[in-house]
N, C-alpha and C positions, 0 to 999 in steps of 0.2 A: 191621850185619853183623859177622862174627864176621874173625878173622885166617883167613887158611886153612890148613888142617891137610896136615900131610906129604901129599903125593898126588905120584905120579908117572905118572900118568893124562895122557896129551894128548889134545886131540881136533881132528878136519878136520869142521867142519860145511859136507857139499856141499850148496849150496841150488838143488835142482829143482826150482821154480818151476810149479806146479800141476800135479804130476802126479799121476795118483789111482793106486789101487791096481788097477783093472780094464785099465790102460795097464803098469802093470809086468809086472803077471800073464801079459798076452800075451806081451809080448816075452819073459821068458825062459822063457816055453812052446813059443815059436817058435825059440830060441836056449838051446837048456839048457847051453853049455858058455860062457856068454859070463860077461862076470865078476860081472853083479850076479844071473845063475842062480848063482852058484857060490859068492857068500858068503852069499844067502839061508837056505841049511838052516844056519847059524852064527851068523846077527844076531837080534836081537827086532825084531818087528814091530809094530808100530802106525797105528792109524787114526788122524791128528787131524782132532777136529773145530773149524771154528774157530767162535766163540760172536761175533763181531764183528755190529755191528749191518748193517753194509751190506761184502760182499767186492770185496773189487780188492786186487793184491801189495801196491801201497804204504800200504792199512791192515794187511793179517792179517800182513803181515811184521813190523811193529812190533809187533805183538800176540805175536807168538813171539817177537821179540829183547829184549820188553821185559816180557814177563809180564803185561802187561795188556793188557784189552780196548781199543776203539776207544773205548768209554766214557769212561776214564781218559785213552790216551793222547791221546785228539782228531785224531791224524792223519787227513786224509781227502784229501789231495792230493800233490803234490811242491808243491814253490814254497813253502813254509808256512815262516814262522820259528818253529824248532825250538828257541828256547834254553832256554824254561821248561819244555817237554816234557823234554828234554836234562835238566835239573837236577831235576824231580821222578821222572820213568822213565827214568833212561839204560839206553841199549841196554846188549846184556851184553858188547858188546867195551868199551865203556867204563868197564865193573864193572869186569871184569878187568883194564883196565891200569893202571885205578888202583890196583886191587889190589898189584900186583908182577906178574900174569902176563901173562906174553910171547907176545902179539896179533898178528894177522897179517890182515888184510881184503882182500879184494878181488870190488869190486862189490855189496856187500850193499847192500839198499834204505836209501832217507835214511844215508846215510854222510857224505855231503860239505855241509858242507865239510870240509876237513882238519881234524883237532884241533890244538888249539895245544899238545899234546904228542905230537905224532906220532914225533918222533924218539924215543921209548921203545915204538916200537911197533915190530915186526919188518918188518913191512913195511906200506903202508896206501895200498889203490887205491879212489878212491868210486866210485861207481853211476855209469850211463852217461848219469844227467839230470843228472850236476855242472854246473855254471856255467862252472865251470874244470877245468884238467888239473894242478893241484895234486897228487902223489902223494909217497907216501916209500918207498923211496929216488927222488931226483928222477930217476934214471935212468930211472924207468919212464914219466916226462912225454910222452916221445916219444911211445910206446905209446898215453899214452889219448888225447892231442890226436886222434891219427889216430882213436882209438877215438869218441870224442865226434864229431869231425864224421860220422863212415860213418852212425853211430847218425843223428843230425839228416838225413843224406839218408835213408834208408832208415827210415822210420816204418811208413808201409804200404804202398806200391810199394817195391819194391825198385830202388835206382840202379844205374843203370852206371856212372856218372862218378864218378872218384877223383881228393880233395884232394891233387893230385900232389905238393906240396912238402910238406907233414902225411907222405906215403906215403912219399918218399923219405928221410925224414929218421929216420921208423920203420924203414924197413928198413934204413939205414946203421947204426943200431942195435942192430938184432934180433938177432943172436949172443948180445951181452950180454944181450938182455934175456930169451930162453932159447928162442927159434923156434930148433924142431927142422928134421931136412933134412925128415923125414918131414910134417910138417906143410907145407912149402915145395912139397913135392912134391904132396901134397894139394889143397893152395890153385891151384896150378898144371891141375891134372889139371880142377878145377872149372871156371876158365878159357875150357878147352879144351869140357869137356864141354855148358857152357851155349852154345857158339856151336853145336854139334850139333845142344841141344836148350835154345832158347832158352827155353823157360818154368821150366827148371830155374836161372836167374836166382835166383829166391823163395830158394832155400839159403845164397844170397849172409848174410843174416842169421846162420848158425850160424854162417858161417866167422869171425865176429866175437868169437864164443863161441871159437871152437878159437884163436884166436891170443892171447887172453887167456887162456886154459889154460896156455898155454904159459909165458906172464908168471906164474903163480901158481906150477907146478910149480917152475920156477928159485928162485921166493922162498921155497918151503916146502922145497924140497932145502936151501939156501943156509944160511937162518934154523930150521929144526926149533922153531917154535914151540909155546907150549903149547896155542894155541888159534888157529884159521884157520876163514875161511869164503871161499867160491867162491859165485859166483850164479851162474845161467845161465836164461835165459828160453827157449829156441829151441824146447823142447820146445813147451810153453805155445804159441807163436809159433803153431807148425803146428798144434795140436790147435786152436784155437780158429778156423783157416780149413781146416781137412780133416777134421775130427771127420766130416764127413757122408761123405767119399770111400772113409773105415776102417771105418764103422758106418753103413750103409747102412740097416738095417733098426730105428734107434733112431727113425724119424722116421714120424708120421703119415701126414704128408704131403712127398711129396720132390721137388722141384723141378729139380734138374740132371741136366743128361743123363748118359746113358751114357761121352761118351765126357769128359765131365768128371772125373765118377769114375775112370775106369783110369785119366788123365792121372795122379791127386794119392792113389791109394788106399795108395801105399806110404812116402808124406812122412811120416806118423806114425814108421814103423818106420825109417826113414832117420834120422830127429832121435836117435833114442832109441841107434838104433847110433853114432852120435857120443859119446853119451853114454856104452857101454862103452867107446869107444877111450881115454877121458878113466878113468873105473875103474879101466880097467886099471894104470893108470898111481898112479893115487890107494891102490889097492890093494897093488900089488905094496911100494910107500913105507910103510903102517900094516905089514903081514906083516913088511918089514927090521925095523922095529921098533916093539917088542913093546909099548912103554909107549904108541903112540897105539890109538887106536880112529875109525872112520870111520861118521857121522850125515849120514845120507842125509832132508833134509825137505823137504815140497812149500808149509807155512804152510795151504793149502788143496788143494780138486782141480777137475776140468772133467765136463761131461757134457753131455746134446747139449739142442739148444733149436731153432732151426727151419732147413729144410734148403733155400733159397730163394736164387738169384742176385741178388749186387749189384753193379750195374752201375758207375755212381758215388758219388761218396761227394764230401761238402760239407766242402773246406778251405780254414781262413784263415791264406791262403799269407801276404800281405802282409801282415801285425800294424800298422809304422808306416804303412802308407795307411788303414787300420781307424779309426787313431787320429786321425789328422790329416781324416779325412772327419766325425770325431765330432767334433773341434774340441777336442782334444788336443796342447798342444805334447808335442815330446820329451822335459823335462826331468821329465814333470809321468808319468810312467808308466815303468814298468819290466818286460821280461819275464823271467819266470823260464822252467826246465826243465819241462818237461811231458813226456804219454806223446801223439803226436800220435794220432788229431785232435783233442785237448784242447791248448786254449792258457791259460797261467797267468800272468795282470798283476798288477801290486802298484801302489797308488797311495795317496797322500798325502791326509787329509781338506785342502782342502775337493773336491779332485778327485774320490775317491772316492765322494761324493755326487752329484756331476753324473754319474760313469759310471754309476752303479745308474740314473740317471735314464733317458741314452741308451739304456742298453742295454735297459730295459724296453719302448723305440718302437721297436724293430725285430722284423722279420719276415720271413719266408726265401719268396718267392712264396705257394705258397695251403699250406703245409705248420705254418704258424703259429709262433710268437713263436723267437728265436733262442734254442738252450738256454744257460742260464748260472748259474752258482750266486755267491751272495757267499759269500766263506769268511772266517775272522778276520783283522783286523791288516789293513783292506783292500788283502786278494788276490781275486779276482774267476778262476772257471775257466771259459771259453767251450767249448763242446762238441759245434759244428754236422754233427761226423762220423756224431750223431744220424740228420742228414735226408741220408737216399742214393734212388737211380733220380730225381732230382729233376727234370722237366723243365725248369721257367717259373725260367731265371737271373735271376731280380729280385729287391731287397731294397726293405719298403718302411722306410724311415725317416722317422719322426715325420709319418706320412702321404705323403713321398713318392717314389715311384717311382725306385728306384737301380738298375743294371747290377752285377753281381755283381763286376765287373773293379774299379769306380769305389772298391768298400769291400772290396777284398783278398781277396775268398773266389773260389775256384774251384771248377769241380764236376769232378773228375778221375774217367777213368775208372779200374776197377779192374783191375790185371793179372790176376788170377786167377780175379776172379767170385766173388770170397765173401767177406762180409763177419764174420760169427759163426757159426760150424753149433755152437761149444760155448761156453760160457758157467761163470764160476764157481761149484763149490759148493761147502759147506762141509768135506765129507770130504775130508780129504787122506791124506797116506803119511808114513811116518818109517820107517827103519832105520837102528839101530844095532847097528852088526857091530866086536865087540871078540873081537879072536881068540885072547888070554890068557884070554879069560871062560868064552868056549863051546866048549865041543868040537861033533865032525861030526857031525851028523843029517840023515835023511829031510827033505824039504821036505814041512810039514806043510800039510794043506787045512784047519787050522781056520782061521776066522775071526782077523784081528790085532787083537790090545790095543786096546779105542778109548780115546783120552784127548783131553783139551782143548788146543789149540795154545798154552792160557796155560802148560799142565805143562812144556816144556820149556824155559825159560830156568830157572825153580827147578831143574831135573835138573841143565842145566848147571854150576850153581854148587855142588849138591849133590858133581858129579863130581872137584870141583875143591875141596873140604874149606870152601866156601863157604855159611854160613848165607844163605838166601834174604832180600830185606827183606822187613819185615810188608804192604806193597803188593801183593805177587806171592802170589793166592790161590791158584793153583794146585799141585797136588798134582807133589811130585815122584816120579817113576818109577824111579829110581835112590837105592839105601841109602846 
């Protein structure tokens, strides 16, 4: 790669986590004065497509931050040692701050662990499947501690119970670490409002999003780095269990009732209004100044797949009773991060061979063998959230007859009745809105730029007087 060339270009890459274009569309046709109606007719649009062999965030993400596909990169889980990935594909905050420019993370997929150069980095918060609450500045530890456990309770029911000592220690905190009153008061109002309307629980997940917002805003006020990314899922979250409640008439056949539907038809557009309150803010910060520009990506997008209630859903609550029924000491397995109801072990040959052995004799009642994949470096990903409405709580192992309780899996019901109504595809969204670049126009109805979700880390680097490496075939979209 080349030195990088004078550039006084920053950029804020906000990462919306599979939102498509048919979901932005609405909203700000539904809200034309809300802030991402308002930079649209001023940004370039595009569609990415992502070329990855198999979609889920934690491959097509690394596939946009690292310019290549899954082919190359091999990501295809969390939990995965990332070092020779790291050293042949590093992500583009790692280009960059080796470069000399001045980085700024928080949250983006496979982030953590911390760099062993983080202190030259402006700020640096990993993803919510870290291991640890490692962040820089260490001030922000409070923050993700709390953040990491809410996340481990709240997979896919949503908790009520709060890590009190993790909470209070975050919020003795929280002034420094940039929770606004407005947000307090937010947080508060929800509180209140889910004991009115107890199903309205499920939101509990964004608020998690907004209080990390908050943690990013303070660091990018603070640090004005040259390059910063924000993740947020919550979108994604809802689309993937209300897609049927907002698009009712995407489905063949539709299975929930009527008054299913009114309950969740406006969770879509609820998510997504958090996500202007957060623009707003993101925006009004690029406009003070003039040398950033703000890259709105989704990596991929969602659309609908079948519209059908799920009652329970099959989780392996208790990992060491799994382990020790399999005849597993503790020393001998390790668990990583995972997105529940996926669980991710690491284990040692010659262990790693007896687990492929066990886990091949089991089977979930009459629903057939338990799902599991080997991945490299024996990591093994178990995946029973597969088998849901399950009645017959039995497992058989190596022929014989287990209780579900005995090897740690549970069949929990589901609070809201839904398990997928939307599903990944490969169309996603980009906007970037540089408002030194473009002046005001009309909001055009043509179709957006489609390009490859491998194009934009080459743009990035492009943007930044960075020759792309020869690995990164993608076309950049920026001169």
């Amino acid at each position: 790669m080349s030195s990088p060339a004078a550039s006084s270009t920053k950029i804020v890459l906000f990462e919306l986590n599979e939102v498509p274009w048919r979901v932005i569309d609405d909203h700000v046709d539904a809200h034309p004065e809300s802030p991402l109606a308002r930079i649209l007719p001023r940004a370039a649009r595009y569609e990415t497509i992502a070329e990855d062999t198999a979609l889920s965030p934690w491959i097509t993400w690394p596939t946009l931050h690292r310019g290549v596909s899954d082919e190359d990169h091999t990501i295809s889980d969390f939990g995965q040692d990332l070092g020779e990935v790291n050293a042949a594909y590093p992500s583009i905050w790692e280009i960059l701050a080796k470069r000399g420019v001045r980085t700024g993370v928080c949250g983006s997929l496979h982030s953590y662990p911390l760099p062993s150069n983080a202190h030259e980095y402006a700020f640096y918060v990993p993803d919510v499947f870290a291991a640890g609450s490692e962040c820089f500045p260490r001030s922000i530890e409070a923050f993700q501690d709390f953040n990491l456990s809410m996340s481990r309770e709240s997979a896919r029911n949503v908790s009520t119970s709060v890590p009190l000592k993790k909470a209070l220690r975050f919020v003795a905190r929280a002034p420094g670490l940039g929770l606004t009153p407005k947000t307090a008061l937010d947080v508060a109002g929800q509180l209140v409002d889910e004991r009115l309307h107890p199903w309205r629980k499920v939101r509990r997940r964004t608020y998690q999003v907004v209080l990390a917002f908050d943690v990013f805003m303070k660091e990018l006020e603070r640090t004005t780095p040259t390059f910063a990314t924000f993740f947020t899922n919550h979108v994604a979250s809802s689309m993937h269990r209300y897609w049927a409640a907002r698009y009712p008439g995407d489905y063949a056949k539709y299975d929930f009732e009527a008054s299913w539907a009114a309950t969740y038809k406006d969770e879509i557009a609820w998510t997504m209004g958090r996500v202007d309150r957060m623009l707003a803010r993101v925006v009004a910060f690029v406009d003070a100044h003039p040398d950033y520009e703000l890259w709105i990506a989704s990596s991929m997008g969602q659309a609908a797949t079948e519209a059908h209630q799920i009652l329970t859903q099959v989780y392996l609550k208790d990992v060491p009773c799994f382990m020790r029924a399999l005849g597993f000491a503790d020393g001998e397995w390790e668990s990583r991060p995972a997105m529940a109801p996926r669980v991710i072990l690491a284990l040692r040959e010659p262990a790693a061979a007896r687990f492929e052995k066990a886990l091949a004799g089991i089977t979930i009642a009459d629903r057939g063998p338990l799902p599991w994949k080997r991945l490299a470096n024996g990591v093994f990903r178990i995946h029973p959230g597969i088998l849901q409405n399950v009645k017959d709580e039995t497992c058989t192992v190596a022929g014989d007859a287990v209780p579900f309780a005995k090897l740690g899996f549970a069949n929990e019901t589901i609070q809201d009745s839904v398990g997928q109504s939307a599903y990944h595809v490969p169309a996603g969204s980009l906007i970037r809105y540089a408002p030194r670049e473009r002046g005001a126009s009309a909001r055009t109805s043509a179709p957006p730029t489609q390009i490859s979700t491998r194009d934009v880390a080459p743009s990035l680097l492009r943007t930044f007087g960075i020759a792309p490496p020869a690995y990164m075939r993608g076309t950049s979209f920026v001169q």
